[in-house]
BALOBA-1460 file (C-alpha; in Angstrom, 3 decimals):
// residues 193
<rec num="1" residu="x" x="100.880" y="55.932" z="159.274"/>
<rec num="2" residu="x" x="97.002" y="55.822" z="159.773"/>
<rec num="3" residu="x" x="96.664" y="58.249" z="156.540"/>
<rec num="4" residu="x" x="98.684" y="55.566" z="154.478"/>
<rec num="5" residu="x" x="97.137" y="52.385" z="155.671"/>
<rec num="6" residu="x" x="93.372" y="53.900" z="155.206"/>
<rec num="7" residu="x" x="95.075" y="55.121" z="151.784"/>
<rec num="8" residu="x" x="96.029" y="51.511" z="151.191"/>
<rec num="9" residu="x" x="92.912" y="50.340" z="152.296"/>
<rec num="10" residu="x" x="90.937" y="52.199" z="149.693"/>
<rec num="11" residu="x" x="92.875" y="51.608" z="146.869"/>
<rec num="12" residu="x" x="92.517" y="47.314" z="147.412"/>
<rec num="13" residu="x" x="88.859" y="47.763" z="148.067"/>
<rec num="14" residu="x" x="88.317" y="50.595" z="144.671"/>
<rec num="15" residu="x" x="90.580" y="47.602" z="142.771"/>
<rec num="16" residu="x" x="89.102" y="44.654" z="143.887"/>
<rec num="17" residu="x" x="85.395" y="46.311" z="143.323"/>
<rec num="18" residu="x" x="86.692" y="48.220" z="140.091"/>
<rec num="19" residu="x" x="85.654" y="45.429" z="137.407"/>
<rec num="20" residu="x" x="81.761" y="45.640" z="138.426"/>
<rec num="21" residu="x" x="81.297" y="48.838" z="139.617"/>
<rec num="22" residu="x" x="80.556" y="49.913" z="135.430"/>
<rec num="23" residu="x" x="78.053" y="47.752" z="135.178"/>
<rec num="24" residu="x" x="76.120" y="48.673" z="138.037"/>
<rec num="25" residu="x" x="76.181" y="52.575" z="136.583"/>
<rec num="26" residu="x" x="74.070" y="51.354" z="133.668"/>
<rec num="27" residu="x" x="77.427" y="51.481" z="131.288"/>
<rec num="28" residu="x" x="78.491" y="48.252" z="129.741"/>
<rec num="29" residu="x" x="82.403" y="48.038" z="129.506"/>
<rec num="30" residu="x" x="82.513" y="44.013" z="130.134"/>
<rec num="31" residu="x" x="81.628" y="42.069" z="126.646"/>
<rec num="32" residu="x" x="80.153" y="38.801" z="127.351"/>
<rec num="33" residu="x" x="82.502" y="35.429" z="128.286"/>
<rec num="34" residu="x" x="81.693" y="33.366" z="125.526"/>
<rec num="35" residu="x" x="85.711" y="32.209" z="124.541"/>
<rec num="36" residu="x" x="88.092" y="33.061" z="126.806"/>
<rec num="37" residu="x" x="90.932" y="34.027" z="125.052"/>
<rec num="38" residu="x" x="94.822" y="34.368" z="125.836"/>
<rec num="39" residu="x" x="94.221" y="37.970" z="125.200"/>
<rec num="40" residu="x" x="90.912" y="38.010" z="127.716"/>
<rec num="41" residu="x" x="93.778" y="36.528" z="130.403"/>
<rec num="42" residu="x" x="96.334" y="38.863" z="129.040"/>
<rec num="43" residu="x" x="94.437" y="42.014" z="129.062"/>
<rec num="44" residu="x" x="92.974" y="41.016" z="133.220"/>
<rec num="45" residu="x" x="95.861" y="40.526" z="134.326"/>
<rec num="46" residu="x" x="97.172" y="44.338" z="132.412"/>
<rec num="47" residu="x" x="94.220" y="45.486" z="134.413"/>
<rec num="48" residu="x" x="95.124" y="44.339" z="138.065"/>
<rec num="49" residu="x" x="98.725" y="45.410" z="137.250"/>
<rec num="50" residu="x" x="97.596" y="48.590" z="135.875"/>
<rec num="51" residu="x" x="95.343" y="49.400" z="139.207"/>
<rec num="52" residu="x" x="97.606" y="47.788" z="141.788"/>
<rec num="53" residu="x" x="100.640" y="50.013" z="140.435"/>
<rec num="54" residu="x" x="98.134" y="53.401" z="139.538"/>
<rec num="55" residu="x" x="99.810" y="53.343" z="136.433"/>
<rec num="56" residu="x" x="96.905" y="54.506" z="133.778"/>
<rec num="57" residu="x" x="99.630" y="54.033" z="130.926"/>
<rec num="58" residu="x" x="99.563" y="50.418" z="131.507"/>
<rec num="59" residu="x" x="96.505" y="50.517" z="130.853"/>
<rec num="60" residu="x" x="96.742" y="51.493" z="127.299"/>
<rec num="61" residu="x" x="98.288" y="47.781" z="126.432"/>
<rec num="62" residu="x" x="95.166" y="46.507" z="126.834"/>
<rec num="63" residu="x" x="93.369" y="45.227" z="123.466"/>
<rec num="64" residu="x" x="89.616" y="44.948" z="124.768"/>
<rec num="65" residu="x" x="88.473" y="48.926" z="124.263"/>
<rec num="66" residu="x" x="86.296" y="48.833" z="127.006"/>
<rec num="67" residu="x" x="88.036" y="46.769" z="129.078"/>
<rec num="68" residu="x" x="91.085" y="49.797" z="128.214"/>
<rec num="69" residu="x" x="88.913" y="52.234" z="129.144"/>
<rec num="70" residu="x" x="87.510" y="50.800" z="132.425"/>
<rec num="71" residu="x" x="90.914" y="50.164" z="133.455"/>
<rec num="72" residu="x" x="91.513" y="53.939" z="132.598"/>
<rec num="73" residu="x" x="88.507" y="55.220" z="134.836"/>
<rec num="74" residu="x" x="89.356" y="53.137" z="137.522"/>
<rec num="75" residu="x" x="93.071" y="54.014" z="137.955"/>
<rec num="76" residu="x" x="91.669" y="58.064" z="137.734"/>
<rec num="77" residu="x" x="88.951" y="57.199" z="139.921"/>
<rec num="78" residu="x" x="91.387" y="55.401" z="142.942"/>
<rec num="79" residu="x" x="94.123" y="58.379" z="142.034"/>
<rec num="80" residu="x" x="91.293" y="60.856" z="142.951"/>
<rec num="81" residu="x" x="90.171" y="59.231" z="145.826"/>
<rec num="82" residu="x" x="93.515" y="59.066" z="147.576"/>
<rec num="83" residu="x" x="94.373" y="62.481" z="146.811"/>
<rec num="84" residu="x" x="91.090" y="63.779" z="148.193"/>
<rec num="85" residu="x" x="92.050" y="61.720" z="151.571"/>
<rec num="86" residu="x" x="95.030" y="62.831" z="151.832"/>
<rec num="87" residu="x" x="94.573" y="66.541" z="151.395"/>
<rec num="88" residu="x" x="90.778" y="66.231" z="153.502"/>
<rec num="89" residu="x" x="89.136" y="67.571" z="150.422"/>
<rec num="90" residu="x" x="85.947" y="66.083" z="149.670"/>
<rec num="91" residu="x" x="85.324" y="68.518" z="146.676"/>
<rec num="92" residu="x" x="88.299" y="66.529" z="145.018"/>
<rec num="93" residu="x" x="85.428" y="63.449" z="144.976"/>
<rec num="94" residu="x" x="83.071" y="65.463" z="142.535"/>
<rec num="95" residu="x" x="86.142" y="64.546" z="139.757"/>
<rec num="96" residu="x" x="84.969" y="60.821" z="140.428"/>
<rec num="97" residu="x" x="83.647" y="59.360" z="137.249"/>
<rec num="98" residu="x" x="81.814" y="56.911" z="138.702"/>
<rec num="99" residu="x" x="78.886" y="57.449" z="141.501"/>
<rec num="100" residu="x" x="79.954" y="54.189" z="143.810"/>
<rec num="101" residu="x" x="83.586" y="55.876" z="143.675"/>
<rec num="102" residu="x" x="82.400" y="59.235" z="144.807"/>
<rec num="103" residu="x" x="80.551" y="58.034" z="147.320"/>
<rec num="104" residu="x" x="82.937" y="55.825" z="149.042"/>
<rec num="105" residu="x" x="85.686" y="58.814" z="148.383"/>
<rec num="106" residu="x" x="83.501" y="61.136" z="150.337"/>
<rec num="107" residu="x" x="82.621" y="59.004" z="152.768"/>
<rec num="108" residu="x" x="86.345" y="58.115" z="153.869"/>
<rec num="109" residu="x" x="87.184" y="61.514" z="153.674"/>
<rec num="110" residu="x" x="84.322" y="62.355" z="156.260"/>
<rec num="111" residu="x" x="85.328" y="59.839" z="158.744"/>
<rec num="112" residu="x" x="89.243" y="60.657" z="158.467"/>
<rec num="113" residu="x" x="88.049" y="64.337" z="159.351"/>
<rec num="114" residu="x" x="86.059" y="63.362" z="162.035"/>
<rec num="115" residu="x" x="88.572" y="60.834" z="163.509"/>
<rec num="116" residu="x" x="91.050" y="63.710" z="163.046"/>
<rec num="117" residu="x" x="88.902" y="66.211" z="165.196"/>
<rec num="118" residu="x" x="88.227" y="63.548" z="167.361"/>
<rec num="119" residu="x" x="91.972" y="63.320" z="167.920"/>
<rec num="120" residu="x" x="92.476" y="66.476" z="168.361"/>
<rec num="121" residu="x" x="89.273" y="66.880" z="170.864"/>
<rec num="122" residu="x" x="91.163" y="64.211" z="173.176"/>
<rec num="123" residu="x" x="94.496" y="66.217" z="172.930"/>
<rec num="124" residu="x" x="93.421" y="69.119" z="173.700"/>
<rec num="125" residu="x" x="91.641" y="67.905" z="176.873"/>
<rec num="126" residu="x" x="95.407" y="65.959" z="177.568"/>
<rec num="127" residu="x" x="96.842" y="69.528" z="177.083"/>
<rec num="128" residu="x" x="94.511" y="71.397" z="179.412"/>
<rec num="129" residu="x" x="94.669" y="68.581" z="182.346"/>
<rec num="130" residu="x" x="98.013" y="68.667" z="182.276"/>
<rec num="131" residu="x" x="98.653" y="72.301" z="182.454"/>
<rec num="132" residu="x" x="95.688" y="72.349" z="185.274"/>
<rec num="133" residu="x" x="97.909" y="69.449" z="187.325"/>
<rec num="134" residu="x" x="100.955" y="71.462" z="186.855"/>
<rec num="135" residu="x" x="99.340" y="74.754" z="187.710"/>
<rec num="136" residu="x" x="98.069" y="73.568" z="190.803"/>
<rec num="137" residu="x" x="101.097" y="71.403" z="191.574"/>
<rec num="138" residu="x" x="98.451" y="68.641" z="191.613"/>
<rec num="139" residu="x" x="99.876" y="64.953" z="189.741"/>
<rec num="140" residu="x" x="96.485" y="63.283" z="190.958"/>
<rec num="141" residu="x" x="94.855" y="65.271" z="188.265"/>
<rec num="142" residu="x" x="96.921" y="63.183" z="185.385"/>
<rec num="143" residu="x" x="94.908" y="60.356" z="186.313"/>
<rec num="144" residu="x" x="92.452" y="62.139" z="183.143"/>
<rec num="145" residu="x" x="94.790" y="61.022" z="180.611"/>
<rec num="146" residu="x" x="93.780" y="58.072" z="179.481"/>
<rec num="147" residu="x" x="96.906" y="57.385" z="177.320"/>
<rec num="148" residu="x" x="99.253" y="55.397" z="180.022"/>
<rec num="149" residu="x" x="102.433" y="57.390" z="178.130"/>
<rec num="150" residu="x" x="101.251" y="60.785" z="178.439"/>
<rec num="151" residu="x" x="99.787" y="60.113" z="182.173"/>
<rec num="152" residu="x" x="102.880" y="59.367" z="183.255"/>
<rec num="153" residu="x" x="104.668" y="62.440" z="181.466"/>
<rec num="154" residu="x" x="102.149" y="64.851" z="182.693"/>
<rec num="155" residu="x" x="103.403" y="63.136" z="186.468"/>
<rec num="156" residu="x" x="106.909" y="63.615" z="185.554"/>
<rec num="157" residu="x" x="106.124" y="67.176" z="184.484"/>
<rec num="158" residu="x" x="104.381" y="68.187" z="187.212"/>
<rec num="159" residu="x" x="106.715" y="66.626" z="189.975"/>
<rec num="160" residu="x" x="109.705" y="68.077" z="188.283"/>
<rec num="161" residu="x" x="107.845" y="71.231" z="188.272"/>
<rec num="162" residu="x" x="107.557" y="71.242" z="191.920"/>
<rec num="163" residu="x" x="110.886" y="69.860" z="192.411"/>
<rec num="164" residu="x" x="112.504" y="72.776" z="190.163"/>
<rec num="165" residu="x" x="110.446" y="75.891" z="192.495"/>
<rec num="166" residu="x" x="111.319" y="74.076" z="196.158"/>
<rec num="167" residu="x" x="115.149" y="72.855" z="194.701"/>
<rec num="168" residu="x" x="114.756" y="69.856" z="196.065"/>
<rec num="169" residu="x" x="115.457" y="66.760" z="194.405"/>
<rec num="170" residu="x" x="113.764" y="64.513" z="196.882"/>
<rec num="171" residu="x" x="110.191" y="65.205" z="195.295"/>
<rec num="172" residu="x" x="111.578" y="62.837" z="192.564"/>
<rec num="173" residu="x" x="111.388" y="60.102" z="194.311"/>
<rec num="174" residu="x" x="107.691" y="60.678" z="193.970"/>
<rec num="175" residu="x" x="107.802" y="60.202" z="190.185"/>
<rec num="176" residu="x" x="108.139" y="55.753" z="190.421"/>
<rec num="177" residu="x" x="109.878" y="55.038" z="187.129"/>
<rec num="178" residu="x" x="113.794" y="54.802" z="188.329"/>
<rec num="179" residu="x" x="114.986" y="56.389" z="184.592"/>
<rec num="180" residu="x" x="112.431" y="59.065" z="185.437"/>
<rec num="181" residu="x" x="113.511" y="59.867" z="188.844"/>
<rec num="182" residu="x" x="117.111" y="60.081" z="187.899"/>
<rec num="183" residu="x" x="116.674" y="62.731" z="185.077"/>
<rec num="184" residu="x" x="114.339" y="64.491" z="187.657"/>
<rec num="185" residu="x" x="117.006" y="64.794" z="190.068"/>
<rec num="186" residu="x" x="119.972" y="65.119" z="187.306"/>
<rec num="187" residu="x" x="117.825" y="68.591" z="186.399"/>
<rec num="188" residu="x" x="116.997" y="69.711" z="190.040"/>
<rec num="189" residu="x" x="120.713" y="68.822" z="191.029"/>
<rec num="190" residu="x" x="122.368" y="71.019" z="188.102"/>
<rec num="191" residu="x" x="119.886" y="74.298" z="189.120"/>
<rec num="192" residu="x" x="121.275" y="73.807" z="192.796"/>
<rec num="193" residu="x" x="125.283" y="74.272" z="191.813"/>
């Protein structure tokens, strides 16, 4: 879900930025405003289309050649990007045509890896105090977790842990959460018979 909505977010920011970002390069694809035309409105409103949809064939029904081949660029330039984000590639950036592009492709590939091992830092360290608690038969040391879901899981596991090795169901009780306590004691109850 994160992957798709940063995804999403790239693509509206390369789109919105798309018709400048030439210009900037040192490459003049724009020709001057002077009459606008119905095939000036026409061929903007191909390019949005054409970039909102990734569809570079669209953007072949566009009269204005540079305006054509901007469109072109762009659409390769967003289809890059995504694909680099969503495989965690940053070599896929180098294909980038344009330098703004690439740089923004590189950089949101950077912080999705680091958010990633960030993520995985923090469940790791869920992992390990949770094994610790139920090692040592200890629910106090859930109270690490920060996530309020997997707290409480690591309590349930641990209490049903040491309701499982002494058979008795009344450690449940301990658990709090009444859905909790029940399949705690359904579990202990169904060992005992």
């Amino acid at each position: 879900m994160k992957k798709s909505l940063i995804a999403l977010m790239l693509i509206t920011a390369f789109t919105f930025s798309g018709c400048t970002l030439f210009q900037e390069d040192g490459l003049k694809l724009q020709e001057p405003l002077t009459d606008v035309s119905g095939d000036t409105v026409l061929d903007n409103q191909i390019f949005t289309a054409a970039t909102n949809a990734l569809d570079v064939k669209r953007c072949d029904e566009i009269k204005n050649t540079a305006k054509k081949e901007e469109c072109k660029v762009t659409v390769n330039n967003i289809l890059l990007s995504s694909d680099a984000f969503n495989k965690l590639d940053k070599s896929i950036c180098s294909k980038i045509a344009n330098e703004r592009y690439k740089e923004s492709c590189v950089k949101a590939v950077e912080d999705k890896i680091n958010s990633d091992n960030k993520n995985n830092k923090q469940e790791e360290m869920r992992l390990s105090a949770e094994q610790e608690a139920i090692n040592k038969g200890d629910a106090t040391l859930c109270n690490e977790i920060t996530d309020a879901g997997q707290k409480n899981s690591c309590k349930y596991n641990v209490i049903v842990n040491q309701a499982l090795q002494k058979n008795d169901p009344s450690l449940c009780d301990k658990i709090g959460d009444k859905s909790f306590i029940a399949m705690c004691k359904d579990g202990v109850n169904s060992i005992e018979k």
